[in-house]
N, C-alpha and C positions, 0 to 999 in steps of 0.2 A: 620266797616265803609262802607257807601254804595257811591261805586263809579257813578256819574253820565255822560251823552254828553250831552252837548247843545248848541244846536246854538248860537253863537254869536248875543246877542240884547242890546239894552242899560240896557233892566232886569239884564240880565246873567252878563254885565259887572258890574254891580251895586253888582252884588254878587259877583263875584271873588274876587271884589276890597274889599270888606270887609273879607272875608276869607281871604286875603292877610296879611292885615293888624290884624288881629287875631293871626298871625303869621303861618298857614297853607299853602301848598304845591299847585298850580295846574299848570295841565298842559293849556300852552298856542302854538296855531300855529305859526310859521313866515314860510318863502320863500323858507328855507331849511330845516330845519327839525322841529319837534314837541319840545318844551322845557317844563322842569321842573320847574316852576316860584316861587320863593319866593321873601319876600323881603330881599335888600341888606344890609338893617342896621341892619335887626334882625342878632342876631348871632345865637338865637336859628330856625331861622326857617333855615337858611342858614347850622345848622348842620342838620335837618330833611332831608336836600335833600341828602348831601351826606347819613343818615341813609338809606329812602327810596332806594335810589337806589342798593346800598351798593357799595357806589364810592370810590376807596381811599383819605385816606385824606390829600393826597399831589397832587393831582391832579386838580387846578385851575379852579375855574367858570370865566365864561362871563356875566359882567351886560349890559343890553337891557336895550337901554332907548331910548324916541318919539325923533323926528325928531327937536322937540324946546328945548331941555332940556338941561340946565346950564353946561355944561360939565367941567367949575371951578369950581363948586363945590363938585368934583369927581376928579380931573385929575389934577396933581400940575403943568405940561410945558406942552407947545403946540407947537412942534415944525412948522416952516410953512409949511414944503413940508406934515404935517400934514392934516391941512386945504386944500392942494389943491387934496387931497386924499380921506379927505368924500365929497367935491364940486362936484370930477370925479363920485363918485360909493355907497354913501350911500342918502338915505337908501338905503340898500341892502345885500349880501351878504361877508360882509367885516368885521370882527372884529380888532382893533387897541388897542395893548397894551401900556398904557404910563406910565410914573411915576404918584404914587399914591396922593392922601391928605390925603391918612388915614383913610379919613370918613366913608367909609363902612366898612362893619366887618371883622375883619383879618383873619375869615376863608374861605372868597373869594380866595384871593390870595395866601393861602396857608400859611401867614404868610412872604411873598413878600412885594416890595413898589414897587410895580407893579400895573396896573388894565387894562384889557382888558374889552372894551366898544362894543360894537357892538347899528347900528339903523336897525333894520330891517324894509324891505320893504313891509309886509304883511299888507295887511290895515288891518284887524283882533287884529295884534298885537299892530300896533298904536294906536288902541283905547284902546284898552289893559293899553296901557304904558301911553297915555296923562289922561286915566282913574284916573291912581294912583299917576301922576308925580314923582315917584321915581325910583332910577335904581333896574331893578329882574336882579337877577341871574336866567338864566335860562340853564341848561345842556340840554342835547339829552333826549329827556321821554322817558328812555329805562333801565331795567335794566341793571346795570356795566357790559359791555365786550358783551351785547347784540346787535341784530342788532338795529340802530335807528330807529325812526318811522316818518315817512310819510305822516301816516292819524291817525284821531282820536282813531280807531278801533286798530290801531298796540300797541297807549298808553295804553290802557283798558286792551289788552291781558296782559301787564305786571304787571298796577299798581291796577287791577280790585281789590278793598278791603281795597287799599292801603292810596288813596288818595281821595276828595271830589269830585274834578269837575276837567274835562277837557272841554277845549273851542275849539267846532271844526268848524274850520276853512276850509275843505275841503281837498284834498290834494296837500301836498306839490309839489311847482312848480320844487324847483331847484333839490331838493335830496337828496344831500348832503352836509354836516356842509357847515360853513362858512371859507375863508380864514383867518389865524389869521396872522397879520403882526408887530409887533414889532419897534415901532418908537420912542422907549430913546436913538437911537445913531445918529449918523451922515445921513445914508440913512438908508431906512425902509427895514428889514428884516422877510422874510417869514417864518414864525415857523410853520404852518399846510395848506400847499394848498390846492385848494377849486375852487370853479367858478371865481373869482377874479383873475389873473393868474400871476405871474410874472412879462410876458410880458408887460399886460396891466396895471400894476404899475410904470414898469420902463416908459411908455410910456405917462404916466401923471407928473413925478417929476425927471424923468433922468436914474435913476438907481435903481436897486432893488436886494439886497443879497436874501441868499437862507439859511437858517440854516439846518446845517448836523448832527444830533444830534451825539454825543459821551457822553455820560451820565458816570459822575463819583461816586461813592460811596458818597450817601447823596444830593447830587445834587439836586434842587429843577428847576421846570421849568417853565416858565411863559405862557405857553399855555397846554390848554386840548390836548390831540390824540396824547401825543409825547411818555410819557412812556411804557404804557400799549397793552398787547392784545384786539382790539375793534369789534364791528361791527359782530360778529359772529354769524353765526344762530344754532339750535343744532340738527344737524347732522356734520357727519364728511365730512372734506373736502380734499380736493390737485388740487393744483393749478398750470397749467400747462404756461410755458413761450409763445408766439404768434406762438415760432418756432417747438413747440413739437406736433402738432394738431396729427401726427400719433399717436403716443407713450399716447396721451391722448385715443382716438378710442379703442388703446388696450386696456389699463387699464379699461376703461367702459364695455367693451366686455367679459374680466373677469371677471370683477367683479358683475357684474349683471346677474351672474349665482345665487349667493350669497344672495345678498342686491339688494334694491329697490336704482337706481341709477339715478339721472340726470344730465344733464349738461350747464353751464352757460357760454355763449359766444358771441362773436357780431353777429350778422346777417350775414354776409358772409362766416361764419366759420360754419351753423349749417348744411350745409345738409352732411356737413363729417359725422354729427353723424343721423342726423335723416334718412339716408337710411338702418341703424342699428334698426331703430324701438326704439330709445334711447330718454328717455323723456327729451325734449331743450327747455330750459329759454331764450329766445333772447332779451339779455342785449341791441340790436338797432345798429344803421349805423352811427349816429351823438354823438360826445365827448356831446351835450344836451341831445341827447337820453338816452345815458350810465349814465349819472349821475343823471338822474329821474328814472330811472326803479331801476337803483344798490340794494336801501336797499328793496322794494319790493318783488324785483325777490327772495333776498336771503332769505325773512318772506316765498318767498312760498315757496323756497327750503327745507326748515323743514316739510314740511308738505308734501311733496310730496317726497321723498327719504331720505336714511339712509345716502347713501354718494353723497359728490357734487362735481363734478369734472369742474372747473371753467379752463376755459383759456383766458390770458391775451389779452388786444386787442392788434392790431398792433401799434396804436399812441399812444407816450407817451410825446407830450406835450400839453402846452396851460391847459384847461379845464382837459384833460385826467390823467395830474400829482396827480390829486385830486383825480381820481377816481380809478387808482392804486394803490394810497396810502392807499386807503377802501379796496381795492380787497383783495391786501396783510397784511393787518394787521384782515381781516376776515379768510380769507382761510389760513390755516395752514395746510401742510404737515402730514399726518398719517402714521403708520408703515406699508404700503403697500408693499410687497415681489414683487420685477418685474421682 
């Protein structure tokens, strides 16, 4: 199969939408990351993406649908502190899991009466979506446990053979996924943080939980990024807390007798290392910064060194909760002798 880019035109759209509806795979841009788009009623195009990617198949998609679209006929309650929740912040970078109708394919949800909907705010993607008026499932266009993608070019590198067409959109504004929030109970609950933040939910509708996962044997879960190891690049990594910056310095200084070594950190923290002559990823100064550069930095991290030695930023809320939650579930600890 010969993988295609193209710009988004009403041609391109005219074509996705019918490879959509053929039941085939493409990728599509929104605000946060590049998605994997099929349609939601196919079952079989809906297992293609988990195939393609090689996703577990307990692990839940997110159907994107435009900014007018019937969300009764997708979504069985609507609670209200619901509606004053897309009024605040969609389109945008917010997904909302409600109780289901059923009507898309049950390997959405994993087999759930759940559905997480997301509007994205990418004009790219609206046309996208008002294109074909039905809800896509769309995942991260990455393969499973890889870093996500950003821009056109990071989807190719993965799916280049795989798939027909990707729609590029330019690159991504925000960075990183979206917030998934959980609204079949009483107050809306955060199951994956994200740009959308806590704060600024409890700050539209009163209050806002935090979901802590503890996962039991068989456990099924109604948001993508809770199970699994994500976001990884392939080199190895270790990741150091805000307060270790020496103990990181050594380890690089070591270790780069060895291996080709870089390091990933906010701006204030790089000239510890760069008067080492240590090659630095500068993750930025701004919680907006850090969560637009994050899956970038990490695509070039593979490509520029064997090991990556990331340290944490010092803020860890608002915005930031989302972008440690990447950091950490990329960067995994190796058997490093210290």
């Amino acid at each position: 199969m010969k993988t295609e880019i193209k710009q988004i035109t009403p041609e391109t759209l005219v074509e996705a939408k019918n490879l959509i509806l053929d039941g085939n795979v493409v990728a599509i841009p929104t605000e946060t990351v590049y998605g994997l788009g099929g349609n939601a009623f196919d079952d079989d195009a809906v297992k293609r993406i988990f195939e393609v990617k090689g996703r577990p198949n307990d692990n839940p998609l997110i159907a994107h649908v435009h900014k007018d679209y019937d969300l009764s006929t997708i979504i069985d309650y609507d609670p209200p502190y619901a509606e004053k929740l897309r009024k605040a912040f969609l389109p945008g970078p917010l997904t909302l899991v409600y109780p289901s109708t059923g009507k898309v394919s049950p390997y959405v949800s994993c087999g759930l009466n759940t559905l997480a909907v997301r509007v994205p705010s990418h004009e790219g993607a609206q046309a996208f979506l008002k294109e074909l008026n039905i809800p896509i499932v769309a995942p991260s266009a990455n393969l499973s446990k890889h870093v996500s993608p950003t821009s056109a070019m990071h989807v190719f590198e993965d799916f280049d053979g795989k798939i027909p067409l990707i729609l590029d959109g330019g690159v991504c504004e925000g960075g990183i996924e979206s917030t998934v929030c959980d609204v079949t109970g009483e107050i809306p609950v955060i199951l994956r943080p994200g740009l959308v933040t806590r704060e600024m939910i409890a700050t539209v509708v009163g209050e806002c939980g935090e979901y802590t996962p503890n996962f039991k044997a068989g456990e099924k879960v109604k948001s993508p990024g809770l199970l699994y190891k994500h976001y990884s690049p392939r080199c190895q990594t270790l990741l150091f807390p805000a307060t270790d910056v020496e103990k990181a310095v050594a380890i690089c200084l070591r270790e780069c007798e060895n291996k080709r070594v870089a390091v990933l950190c906010e701006e204030n923290v790089l000239s510890a290392f760069e008067s080492f002559g240590i090659t630095a990823l500068n993750l930025g100064k701004t919680p907006t910064e850090m969560a637009n550069r994050l899956y970038e930095l990490l695509r070039e991290a593979e490509k520029v060194c064997e090991l990556l030695i990331a340290v944490e930023p010092t803020q860890k809320d608002g915005v930031m909760t989302g972008v440690l939650n990447r950091l950490r579930k990329a960067c995994v600890s190796v058997d490093i002798q210290h």
